[in-house]
N, CA and C atoms of all chains as a GROMACS GRO file, in nm:
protein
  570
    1UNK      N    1  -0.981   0.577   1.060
    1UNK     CA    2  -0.943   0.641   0.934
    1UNK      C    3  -0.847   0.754   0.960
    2UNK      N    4  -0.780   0.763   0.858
    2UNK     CA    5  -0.663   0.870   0.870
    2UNK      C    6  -0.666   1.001   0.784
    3UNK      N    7  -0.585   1.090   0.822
    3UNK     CA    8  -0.589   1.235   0.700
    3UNK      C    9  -0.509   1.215   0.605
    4UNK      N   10  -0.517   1.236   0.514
    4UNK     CA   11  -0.398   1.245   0.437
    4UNK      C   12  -0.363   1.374   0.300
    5UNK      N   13  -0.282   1.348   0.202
    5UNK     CA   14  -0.264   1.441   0.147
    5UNK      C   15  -0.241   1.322  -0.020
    6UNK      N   16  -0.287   1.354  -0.136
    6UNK     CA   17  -0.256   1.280  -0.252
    6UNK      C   18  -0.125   1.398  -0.275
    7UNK      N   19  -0.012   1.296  -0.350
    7UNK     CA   20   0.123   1.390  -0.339
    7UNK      C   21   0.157   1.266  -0.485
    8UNK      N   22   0.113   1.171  -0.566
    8UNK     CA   23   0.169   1.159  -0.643
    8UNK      C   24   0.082   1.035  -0.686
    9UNK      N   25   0.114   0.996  -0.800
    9UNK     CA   26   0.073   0.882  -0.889
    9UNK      C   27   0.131   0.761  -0.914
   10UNK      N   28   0.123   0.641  -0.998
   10UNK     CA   29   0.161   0.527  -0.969
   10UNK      C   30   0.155   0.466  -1.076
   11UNK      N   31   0.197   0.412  -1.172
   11UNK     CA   32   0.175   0.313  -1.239
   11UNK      C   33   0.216   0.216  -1.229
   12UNK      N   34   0.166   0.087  -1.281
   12UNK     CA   35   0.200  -0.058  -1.290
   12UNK      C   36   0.151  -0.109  -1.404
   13UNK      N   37   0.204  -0.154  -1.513
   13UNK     CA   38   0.121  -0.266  -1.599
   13UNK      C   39   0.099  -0.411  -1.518
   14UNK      N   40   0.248  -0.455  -1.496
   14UNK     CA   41   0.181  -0.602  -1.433
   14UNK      C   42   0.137  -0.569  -1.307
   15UNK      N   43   0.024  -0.642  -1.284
   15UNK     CA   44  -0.026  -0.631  -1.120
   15UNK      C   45  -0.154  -0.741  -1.107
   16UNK      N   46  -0.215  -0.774  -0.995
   16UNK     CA   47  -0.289  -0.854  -0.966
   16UNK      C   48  -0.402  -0.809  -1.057
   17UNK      N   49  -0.502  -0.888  -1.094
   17UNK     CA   50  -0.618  -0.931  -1.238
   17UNK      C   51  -0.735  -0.802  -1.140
   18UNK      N   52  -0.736  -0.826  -0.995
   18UNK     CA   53  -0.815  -0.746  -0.980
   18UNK      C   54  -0.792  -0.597  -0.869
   19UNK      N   55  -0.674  -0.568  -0.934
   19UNK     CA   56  -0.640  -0.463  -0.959
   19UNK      C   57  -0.647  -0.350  -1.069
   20UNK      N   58  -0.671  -0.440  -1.188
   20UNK     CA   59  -0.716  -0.402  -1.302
   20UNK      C   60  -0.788  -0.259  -1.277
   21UNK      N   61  -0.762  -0.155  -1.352
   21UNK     CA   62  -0.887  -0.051  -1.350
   21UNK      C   63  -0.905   0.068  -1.232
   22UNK      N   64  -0.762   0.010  -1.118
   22UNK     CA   65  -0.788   0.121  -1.012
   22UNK      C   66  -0.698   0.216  -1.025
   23UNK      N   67  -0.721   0.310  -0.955
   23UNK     CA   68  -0.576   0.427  -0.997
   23UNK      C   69  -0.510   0.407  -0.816
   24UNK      N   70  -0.411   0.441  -0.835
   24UNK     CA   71  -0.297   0.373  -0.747
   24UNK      C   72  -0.252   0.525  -0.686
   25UNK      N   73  -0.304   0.592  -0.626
   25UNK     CA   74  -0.209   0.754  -0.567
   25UNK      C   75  -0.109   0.726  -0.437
   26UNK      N   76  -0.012   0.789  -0.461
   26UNK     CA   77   0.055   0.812  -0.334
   26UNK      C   78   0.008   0.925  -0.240
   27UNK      N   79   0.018   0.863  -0.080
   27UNK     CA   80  -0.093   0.951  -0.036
   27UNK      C   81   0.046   0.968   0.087
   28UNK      N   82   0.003   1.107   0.140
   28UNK     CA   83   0.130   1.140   0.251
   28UNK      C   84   0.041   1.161   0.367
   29UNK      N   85   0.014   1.075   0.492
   29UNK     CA   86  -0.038   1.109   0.583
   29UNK      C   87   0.027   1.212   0.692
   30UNK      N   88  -0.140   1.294   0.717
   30UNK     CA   89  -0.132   1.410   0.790
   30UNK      C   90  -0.223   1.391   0.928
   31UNK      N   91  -0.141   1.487   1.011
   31UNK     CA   92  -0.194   1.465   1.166
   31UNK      C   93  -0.312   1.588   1.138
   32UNK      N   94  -0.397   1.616   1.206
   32UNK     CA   95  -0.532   1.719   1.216
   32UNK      C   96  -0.479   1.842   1.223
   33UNK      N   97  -0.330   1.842   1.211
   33UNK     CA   98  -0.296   2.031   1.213
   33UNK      C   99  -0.252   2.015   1.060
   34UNK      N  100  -0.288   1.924   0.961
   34UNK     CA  101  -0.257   1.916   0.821
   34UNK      C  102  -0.119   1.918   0.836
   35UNK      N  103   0.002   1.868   0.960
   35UNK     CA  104   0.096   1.846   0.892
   35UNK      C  105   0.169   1.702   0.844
   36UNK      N  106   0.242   1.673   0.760
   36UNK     CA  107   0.306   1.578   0.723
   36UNK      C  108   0.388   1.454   0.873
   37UNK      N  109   0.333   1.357   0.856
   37UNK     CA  110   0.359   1.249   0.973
   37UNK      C  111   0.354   1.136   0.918
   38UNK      N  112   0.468   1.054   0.899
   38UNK     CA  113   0.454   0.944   0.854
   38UNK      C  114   0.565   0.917   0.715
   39UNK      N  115   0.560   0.783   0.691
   39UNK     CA  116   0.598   0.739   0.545
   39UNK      C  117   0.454   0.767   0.407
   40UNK      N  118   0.561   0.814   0.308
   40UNK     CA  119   0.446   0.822   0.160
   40UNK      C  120   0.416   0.658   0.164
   41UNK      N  121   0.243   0.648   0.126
   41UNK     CA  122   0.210   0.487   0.119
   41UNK      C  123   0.137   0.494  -0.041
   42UNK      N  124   0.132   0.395  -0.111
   42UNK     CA  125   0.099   0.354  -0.208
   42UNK      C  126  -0.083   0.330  -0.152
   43UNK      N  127  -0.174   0.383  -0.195
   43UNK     CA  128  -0.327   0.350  -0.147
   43UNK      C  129  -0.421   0.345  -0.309
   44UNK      N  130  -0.538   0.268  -0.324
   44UNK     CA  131  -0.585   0.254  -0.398
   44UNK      C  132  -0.712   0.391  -0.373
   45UNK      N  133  -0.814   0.428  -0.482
   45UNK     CA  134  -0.901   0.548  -0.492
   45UNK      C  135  -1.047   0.502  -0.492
   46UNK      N  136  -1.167   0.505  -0.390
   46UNK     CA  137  -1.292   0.483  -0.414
   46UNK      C  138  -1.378   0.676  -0.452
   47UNK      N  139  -1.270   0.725  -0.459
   47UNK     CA  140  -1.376   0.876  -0.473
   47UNK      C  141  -1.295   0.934  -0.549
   48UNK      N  142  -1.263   0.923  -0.672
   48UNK     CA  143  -1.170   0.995  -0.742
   48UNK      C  144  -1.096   1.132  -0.739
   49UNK      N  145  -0.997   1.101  -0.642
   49UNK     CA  146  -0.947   1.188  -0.554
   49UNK      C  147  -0.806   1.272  -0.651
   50UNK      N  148  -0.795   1.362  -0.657
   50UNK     CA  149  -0.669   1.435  -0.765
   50UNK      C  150  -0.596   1.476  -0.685
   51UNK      N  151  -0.439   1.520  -0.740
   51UNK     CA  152  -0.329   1.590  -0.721
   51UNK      C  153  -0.378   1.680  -0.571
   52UNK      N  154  -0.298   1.682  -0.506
   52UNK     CA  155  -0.277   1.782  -0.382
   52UNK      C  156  -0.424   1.806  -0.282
   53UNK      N  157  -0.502   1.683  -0.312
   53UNK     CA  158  -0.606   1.701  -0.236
   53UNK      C  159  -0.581   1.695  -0.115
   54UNK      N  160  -0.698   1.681   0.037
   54UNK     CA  161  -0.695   1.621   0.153
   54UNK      C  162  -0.765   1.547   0.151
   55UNK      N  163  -0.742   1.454   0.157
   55UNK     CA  164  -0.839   1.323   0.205
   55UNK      C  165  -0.874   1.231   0.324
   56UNK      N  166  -0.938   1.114   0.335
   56UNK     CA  167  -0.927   1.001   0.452
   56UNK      C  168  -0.936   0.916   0.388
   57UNK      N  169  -0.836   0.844   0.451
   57UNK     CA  170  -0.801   0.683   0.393
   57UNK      C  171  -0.847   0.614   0.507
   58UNK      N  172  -0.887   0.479   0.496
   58UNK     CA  173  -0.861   0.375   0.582
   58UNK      C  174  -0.766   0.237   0.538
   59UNK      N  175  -0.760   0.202   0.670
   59UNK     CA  176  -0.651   0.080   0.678
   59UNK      C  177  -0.693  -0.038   0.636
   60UNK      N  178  -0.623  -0.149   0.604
   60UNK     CA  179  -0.689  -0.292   0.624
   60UNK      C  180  -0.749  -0.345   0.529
   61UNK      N  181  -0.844  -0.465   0.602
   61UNK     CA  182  -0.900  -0.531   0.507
   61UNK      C  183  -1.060  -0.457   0.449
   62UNK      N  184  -1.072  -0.326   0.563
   62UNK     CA  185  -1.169  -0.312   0.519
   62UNK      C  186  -1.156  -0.143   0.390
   63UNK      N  187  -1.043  -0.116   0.376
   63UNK     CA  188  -1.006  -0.102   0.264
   63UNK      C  189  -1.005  -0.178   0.113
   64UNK      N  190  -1.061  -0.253   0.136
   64UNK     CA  191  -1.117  -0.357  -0.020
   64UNK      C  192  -1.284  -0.368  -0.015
   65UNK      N  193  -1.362  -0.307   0.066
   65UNK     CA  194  -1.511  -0.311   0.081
   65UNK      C  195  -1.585  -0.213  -0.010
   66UNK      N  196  -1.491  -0.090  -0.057
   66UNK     CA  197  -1.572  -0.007  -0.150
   66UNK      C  198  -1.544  -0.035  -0.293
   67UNK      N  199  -1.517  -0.150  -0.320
   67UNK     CA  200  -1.476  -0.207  -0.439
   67UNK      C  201  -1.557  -0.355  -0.454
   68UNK      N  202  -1.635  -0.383  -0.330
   68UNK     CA  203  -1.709  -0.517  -0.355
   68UNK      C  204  -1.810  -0.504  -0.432
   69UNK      N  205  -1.815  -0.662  -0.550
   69UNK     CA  206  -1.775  -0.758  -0.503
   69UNK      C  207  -1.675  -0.785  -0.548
   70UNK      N  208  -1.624  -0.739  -0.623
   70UNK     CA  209  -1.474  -0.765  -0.663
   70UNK      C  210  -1.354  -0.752  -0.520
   71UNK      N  211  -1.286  -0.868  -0.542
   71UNK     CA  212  -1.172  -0.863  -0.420
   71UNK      C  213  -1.049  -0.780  -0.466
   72UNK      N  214  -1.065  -0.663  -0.421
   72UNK     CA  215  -0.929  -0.603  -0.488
   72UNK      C  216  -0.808  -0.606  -0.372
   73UNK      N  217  -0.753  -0.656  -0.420
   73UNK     CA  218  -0.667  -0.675  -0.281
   73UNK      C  219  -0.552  -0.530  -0.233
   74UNK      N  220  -0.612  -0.487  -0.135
   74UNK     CA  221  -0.566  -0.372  -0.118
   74UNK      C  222  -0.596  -0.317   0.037
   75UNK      N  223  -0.465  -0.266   0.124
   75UNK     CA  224  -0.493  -0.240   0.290
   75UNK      C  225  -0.462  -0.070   0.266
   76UNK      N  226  -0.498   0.019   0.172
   76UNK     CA  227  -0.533   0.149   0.205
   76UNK      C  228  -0.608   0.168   0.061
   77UNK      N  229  -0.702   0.220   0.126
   77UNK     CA  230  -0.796   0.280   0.024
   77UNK      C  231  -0.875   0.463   0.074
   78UNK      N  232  -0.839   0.547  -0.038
   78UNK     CA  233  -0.898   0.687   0.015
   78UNK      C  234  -1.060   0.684  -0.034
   79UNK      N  235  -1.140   0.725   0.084
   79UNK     CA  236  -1.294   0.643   0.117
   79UNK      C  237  -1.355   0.830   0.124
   80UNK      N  238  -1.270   0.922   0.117
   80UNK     CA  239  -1.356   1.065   0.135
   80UNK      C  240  -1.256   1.182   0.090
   81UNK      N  241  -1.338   1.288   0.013
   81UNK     CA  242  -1.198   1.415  -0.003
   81UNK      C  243  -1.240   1.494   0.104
   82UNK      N  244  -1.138   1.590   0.166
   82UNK     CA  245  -1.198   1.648   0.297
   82UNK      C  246  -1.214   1.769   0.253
   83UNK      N  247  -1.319   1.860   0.274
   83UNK     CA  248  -1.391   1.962   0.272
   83UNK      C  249  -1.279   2.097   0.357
   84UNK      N  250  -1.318   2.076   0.501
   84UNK     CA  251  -1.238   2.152   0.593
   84UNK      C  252  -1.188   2.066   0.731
   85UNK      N  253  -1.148   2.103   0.825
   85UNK     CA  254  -1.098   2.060   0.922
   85UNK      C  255  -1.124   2.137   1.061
   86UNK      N  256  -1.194   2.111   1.120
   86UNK     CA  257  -1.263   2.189   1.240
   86UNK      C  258  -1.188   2.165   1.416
   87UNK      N  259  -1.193   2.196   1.463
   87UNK     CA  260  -1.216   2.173   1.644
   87UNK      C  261  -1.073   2.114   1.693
   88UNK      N  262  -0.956   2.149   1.558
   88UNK     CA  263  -0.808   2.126   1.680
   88UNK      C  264  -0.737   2.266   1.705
   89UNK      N  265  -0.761   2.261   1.806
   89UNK     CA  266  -0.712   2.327   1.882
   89UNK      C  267  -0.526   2.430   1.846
   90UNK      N  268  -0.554   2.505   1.829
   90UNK     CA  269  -0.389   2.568   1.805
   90UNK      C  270  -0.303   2.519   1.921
   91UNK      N  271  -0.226   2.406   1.925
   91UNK     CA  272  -0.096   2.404   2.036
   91UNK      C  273  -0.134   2.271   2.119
   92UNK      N  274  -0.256   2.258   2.115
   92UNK     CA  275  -0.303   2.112   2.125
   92UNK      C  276  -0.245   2.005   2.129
   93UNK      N  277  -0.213   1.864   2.191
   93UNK     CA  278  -0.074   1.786   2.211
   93UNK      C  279  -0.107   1.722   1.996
   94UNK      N  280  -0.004   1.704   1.987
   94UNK     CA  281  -0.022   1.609   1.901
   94UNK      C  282  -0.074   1.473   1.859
   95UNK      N  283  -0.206   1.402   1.818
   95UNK     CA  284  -0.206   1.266   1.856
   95UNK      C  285  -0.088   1.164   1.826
   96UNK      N  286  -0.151   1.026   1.863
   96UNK     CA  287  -0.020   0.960   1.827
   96UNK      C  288   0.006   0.970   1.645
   97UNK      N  289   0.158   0.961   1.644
   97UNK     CA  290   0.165   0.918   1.518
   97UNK      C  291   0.156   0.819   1.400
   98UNK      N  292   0.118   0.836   1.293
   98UNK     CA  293  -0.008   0.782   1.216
   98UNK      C  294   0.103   0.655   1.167
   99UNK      N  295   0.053   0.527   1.210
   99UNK     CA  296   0.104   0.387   1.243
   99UNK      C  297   0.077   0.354   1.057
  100UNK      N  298   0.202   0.308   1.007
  100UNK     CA  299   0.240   0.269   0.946
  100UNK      C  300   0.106   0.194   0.824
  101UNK      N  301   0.081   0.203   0.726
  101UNK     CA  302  -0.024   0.091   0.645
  101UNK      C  303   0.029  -0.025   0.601
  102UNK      N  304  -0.063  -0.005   0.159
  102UNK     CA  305   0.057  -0.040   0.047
  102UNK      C  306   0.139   0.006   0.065
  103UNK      N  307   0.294  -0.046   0.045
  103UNK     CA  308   0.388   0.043   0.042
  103UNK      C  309   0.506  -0.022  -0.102
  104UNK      N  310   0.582   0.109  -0.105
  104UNK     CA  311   0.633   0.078  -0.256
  104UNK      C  312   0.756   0.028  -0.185
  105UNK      N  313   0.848  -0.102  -0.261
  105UNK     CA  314   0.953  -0.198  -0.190
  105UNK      C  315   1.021  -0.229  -0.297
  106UNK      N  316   1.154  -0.218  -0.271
  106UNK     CA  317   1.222  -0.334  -0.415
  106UNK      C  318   1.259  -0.460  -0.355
  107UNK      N  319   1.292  -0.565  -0.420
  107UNK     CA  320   1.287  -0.680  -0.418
  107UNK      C  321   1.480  -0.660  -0.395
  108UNK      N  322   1.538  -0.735  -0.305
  108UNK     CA  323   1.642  -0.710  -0.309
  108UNK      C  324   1.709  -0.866  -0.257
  109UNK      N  325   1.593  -0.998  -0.235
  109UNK     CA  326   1.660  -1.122  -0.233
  109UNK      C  327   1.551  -1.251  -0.226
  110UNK      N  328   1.560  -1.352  -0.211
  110UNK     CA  329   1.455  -1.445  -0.236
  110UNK      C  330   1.494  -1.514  -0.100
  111UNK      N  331   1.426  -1.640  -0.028
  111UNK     CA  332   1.408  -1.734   0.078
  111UNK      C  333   1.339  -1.838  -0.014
  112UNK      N  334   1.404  -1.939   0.057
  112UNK     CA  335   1.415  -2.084   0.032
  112UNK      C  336   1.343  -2.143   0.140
  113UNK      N  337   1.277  -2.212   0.180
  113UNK     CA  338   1.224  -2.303   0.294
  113UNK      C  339   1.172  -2.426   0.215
  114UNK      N  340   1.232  -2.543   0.286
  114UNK     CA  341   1.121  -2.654   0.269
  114UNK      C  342   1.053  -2.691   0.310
  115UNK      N  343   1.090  -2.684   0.465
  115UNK     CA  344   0.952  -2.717   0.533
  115UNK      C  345   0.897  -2.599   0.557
  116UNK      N  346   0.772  -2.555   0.535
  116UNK     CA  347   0.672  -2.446   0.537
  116UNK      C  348   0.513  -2.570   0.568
  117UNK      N  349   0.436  -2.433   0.577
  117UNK     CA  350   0.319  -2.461   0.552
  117UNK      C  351   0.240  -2.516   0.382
  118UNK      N  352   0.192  -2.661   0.411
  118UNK     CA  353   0.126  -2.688   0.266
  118UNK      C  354   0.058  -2.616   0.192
  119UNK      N  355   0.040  -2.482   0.182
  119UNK     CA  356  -0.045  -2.402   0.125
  119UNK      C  357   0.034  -2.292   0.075
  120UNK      N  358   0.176  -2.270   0.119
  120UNK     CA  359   0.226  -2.192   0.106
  120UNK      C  360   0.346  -2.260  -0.071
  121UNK      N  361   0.325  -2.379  -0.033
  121UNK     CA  362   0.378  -2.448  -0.149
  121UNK      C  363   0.358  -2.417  -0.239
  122UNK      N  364   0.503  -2.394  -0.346
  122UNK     CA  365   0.511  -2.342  -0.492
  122UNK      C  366   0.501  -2.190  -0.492
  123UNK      N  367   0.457  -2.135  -0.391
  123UNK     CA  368   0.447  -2.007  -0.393
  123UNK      C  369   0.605  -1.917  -0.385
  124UNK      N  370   0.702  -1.825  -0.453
  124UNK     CA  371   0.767  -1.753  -0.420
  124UNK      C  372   0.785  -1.662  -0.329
  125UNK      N  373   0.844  -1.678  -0.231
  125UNK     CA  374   0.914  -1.596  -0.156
  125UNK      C  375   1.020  -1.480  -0.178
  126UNK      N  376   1.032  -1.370  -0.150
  126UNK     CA  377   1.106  -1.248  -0.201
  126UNK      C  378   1.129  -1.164  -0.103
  127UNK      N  379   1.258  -1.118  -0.053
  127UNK     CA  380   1.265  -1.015   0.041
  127UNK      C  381   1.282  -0.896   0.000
  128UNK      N  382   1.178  -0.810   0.077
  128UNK     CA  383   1.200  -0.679   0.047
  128UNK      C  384   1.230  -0.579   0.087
  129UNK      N  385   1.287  -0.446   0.030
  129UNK     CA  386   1.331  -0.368   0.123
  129UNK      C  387   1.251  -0.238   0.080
  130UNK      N  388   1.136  -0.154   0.186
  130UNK     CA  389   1.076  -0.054   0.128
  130UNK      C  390   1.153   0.027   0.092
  131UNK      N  391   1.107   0.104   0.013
  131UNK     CA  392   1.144   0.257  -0.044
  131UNK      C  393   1.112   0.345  -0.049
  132UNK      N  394   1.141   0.483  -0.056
  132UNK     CA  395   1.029   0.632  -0.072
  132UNK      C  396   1.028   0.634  -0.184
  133UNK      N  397   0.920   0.671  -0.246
  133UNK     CA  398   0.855   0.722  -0.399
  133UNK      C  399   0.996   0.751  -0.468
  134UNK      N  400   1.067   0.845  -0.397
  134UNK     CA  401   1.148   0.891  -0.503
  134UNK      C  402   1.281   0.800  -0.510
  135UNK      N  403   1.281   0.666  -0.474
  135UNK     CA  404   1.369   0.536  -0.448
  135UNK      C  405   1.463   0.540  -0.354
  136UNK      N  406   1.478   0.608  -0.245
  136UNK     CA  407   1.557   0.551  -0.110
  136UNK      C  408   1.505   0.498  -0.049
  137UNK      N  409   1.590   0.403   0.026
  137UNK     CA  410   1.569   0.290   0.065
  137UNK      C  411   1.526   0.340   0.223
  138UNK      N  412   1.438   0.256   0.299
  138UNK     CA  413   1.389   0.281   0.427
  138UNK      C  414   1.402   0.147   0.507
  139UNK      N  415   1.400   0.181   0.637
  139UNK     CA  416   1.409   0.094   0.732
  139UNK      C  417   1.308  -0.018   0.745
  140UNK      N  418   1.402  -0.118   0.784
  140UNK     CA  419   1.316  -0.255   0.782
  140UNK      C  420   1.352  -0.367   0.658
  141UNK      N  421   1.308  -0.492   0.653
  141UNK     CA  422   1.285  -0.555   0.544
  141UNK      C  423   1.130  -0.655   0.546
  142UNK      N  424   1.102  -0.690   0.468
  142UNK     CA  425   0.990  -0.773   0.459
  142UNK      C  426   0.990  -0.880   0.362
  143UNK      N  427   0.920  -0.993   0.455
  143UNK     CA  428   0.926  -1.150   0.349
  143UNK      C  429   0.774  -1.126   0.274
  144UNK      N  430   0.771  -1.128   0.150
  144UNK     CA  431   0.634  -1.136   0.072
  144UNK      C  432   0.612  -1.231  -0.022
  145UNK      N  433   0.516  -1.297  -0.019
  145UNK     CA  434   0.496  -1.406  -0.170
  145UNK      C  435   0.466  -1.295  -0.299
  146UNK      N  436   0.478  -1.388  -0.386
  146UNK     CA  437   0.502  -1.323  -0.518
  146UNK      C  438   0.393  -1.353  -0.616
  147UNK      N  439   0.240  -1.249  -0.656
  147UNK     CA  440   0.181  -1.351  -0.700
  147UNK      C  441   0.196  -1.239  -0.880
  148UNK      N  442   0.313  -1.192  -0.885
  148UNK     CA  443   0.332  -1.091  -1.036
  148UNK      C  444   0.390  -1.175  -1.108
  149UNK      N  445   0.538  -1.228  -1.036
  149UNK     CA  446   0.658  -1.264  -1.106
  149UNK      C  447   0.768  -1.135  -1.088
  150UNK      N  448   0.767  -1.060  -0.995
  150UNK     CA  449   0.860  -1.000  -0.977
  150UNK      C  450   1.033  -1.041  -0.986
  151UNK      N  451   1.151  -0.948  -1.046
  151UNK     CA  452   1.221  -1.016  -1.034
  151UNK      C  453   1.326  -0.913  -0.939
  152UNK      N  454   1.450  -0.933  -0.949
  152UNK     CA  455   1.542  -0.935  -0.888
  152UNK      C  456   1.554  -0.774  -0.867
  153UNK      N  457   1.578  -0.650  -0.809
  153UNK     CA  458   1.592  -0.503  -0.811
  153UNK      C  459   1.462  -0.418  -0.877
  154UNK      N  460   1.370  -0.492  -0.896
  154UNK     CA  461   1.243  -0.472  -0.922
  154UNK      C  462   1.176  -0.355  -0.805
  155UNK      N  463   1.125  -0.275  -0.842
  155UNK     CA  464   1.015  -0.210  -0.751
  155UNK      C  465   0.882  -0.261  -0.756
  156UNK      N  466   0.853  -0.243  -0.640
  156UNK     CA  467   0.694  -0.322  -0.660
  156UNK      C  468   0.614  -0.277  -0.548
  157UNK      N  469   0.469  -0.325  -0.521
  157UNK     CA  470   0.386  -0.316  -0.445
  157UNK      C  471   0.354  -0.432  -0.382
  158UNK      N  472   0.374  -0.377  -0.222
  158UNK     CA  473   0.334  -0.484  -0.180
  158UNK      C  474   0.192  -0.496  -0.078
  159UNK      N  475   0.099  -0.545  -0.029
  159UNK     CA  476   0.027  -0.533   0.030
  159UNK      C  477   0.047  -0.603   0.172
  160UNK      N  478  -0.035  -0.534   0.263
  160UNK     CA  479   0.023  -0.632   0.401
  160UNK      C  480  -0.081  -0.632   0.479
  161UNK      N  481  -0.118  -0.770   0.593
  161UNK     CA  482  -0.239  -0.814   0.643
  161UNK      C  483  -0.307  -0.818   0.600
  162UNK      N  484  -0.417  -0.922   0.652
  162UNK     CA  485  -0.514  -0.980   0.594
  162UNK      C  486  -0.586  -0.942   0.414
  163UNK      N  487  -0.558  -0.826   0.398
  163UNK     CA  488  -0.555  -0.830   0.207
  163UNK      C  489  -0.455  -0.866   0.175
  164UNK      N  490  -0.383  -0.943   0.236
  164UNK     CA  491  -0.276  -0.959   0.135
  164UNK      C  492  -0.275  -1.119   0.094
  165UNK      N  493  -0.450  -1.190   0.146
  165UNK     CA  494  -0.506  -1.318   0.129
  165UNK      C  495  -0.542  -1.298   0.000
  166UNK      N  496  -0.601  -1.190  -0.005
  166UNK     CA  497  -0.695  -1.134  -0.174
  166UNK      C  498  -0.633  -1.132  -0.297
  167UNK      N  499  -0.450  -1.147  -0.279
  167UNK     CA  500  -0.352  -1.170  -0.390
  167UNK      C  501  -0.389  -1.284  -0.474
  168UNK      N  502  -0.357  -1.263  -0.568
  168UNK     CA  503  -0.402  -1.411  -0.667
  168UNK      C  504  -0.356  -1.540  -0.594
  169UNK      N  505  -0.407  -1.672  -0.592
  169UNK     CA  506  -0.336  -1.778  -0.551
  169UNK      C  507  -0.334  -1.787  -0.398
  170UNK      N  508  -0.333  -1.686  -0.311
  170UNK     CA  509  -0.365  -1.652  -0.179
  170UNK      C  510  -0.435  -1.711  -0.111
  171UNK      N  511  -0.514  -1.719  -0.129
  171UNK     CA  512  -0.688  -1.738  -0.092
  171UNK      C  513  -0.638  -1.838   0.059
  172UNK      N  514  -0.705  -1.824   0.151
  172UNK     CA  515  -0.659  -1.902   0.237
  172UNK      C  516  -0.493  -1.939   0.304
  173UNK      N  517  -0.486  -1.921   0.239
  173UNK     CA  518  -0.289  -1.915   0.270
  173UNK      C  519  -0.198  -1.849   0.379
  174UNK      N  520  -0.172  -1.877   0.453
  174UNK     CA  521  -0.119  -1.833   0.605
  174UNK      C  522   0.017  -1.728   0.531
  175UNK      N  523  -0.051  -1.607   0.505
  175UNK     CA  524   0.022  -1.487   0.417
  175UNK      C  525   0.002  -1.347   0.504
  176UNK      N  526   0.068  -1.262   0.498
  176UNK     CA  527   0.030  -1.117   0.567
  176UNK      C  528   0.106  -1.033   0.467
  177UNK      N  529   0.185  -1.077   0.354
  177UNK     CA  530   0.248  -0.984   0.282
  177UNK      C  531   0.240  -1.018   0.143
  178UNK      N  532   0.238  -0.946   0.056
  178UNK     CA  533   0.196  -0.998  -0.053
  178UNK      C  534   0.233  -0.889  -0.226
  179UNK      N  535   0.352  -0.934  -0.290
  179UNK     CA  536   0.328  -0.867  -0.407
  179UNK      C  537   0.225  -0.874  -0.497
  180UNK      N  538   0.175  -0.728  -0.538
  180UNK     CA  539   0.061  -0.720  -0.608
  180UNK      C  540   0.099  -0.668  -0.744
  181UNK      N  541   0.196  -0.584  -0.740
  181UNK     CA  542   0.259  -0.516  -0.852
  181UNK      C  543   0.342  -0.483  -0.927
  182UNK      N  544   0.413  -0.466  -1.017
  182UNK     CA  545   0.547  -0.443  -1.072
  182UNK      C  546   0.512  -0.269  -1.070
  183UNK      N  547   0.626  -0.183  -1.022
  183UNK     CA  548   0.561  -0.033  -1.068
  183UNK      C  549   0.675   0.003  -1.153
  184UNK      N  550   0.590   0.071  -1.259
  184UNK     CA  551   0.670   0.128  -1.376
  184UNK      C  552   0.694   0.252  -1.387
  185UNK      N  553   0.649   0.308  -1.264
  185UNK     CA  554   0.689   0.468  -1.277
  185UNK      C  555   0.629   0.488  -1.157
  186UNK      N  556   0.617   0.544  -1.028
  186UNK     CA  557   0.623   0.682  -0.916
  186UNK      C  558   0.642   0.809  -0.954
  187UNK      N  559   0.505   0.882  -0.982
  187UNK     CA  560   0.524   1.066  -0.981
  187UNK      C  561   0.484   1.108  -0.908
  188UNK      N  562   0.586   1.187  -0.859
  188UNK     CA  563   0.564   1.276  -0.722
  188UNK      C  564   0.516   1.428  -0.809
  189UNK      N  565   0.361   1.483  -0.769
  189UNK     CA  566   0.355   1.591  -0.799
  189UNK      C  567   0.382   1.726  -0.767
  190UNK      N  568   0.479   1.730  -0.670
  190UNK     CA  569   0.555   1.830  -0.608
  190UNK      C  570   0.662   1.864  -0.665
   0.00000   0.00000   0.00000
């Protein structure tokens, strides 16, 4: 699972039947020093997550599991809002950068 | 997910039988606020997307979960037409 940041919203009328009903945020992934790394990704919401939060998303297929049994077809879904951020280190290497959804 | 416009279609006849009747569409991602980004991607079409369209596309294994999908030797997949991107910044 990854950090991220909600940075914007989404609409669609047409879209897949079971898509129906989800809210669609643009989410900007962040490395553990909260900064910006990566492309903005389109991710679906299991914790009704608002404007300028921090969150964790995960990848994949198992990004459609907090929505079963409905198959919502969807490879990022934000699964937690983050509270705080503990134990990195000031100057600490950077991990790798956050691989594409 | 990532947000993509549709910027050409693929033709194949010989494909896989499952992939039959299904639309093909190439895409080219975008940032929220519509520039265009590196790369392109082949996706089936299960909206009706058309031609300079923005859309959503999904990729790997959910992108079986698209309507019509089901089984279908797919890794990319339109899910959406988008009618608006707000960036709240």
């Amino acid at each position: 699972m990854f950090l991220g940041r909600v940075v914007g919203c989404l609409w669609a009328t047409v879209k897949d039947p079971n898509l129906e009903g989800q809210r669609l945020l643009l989410v900007q992934p962040l490395d553990p020093h909260l900064k910006d790394t990566g492309k903005t990704l389109v991710s679906t919401d299991a914790t009704g997550a608002g404007a300028g939060e921090i969150v964790y998303w995960c990848r994949g297929k198992e990004s459609s599991f907090p929505f079963l049994p409905k198959e919502v077809p969807t490879d990022a879904t934000i699964v937690g809002i983050v509270d705080s951020v503990t134990g990195v280190a000031r100057g600490s290497p950077r991990p790798g950068r956050g691989r594409r959804a | 997910m990532i947000l993509a416009r549709v910027v050409g279609t693929v033709v194949a006849t010989r494909k896989d039988p499952r992939l039959e009747g299904k639309k093909l569409l190439i895409l080219k991602p975008v940032s929220p606020q519509g520039n265009d980004e590196a790369g392109y991607v082949v996706a089936v079409d299960s909206v009706g997307a058309g031609y300079r369209e923005t859309v959503i596309a999904v990729s790997g294994s959910s992108a079986r979960m698209a309507e019509g999908c089901k089984d279908a030797p797919v890794d990319s997949a339109i899910i959406g037409i988008v009618d608006e991107a707000r960036l709240d910044e």
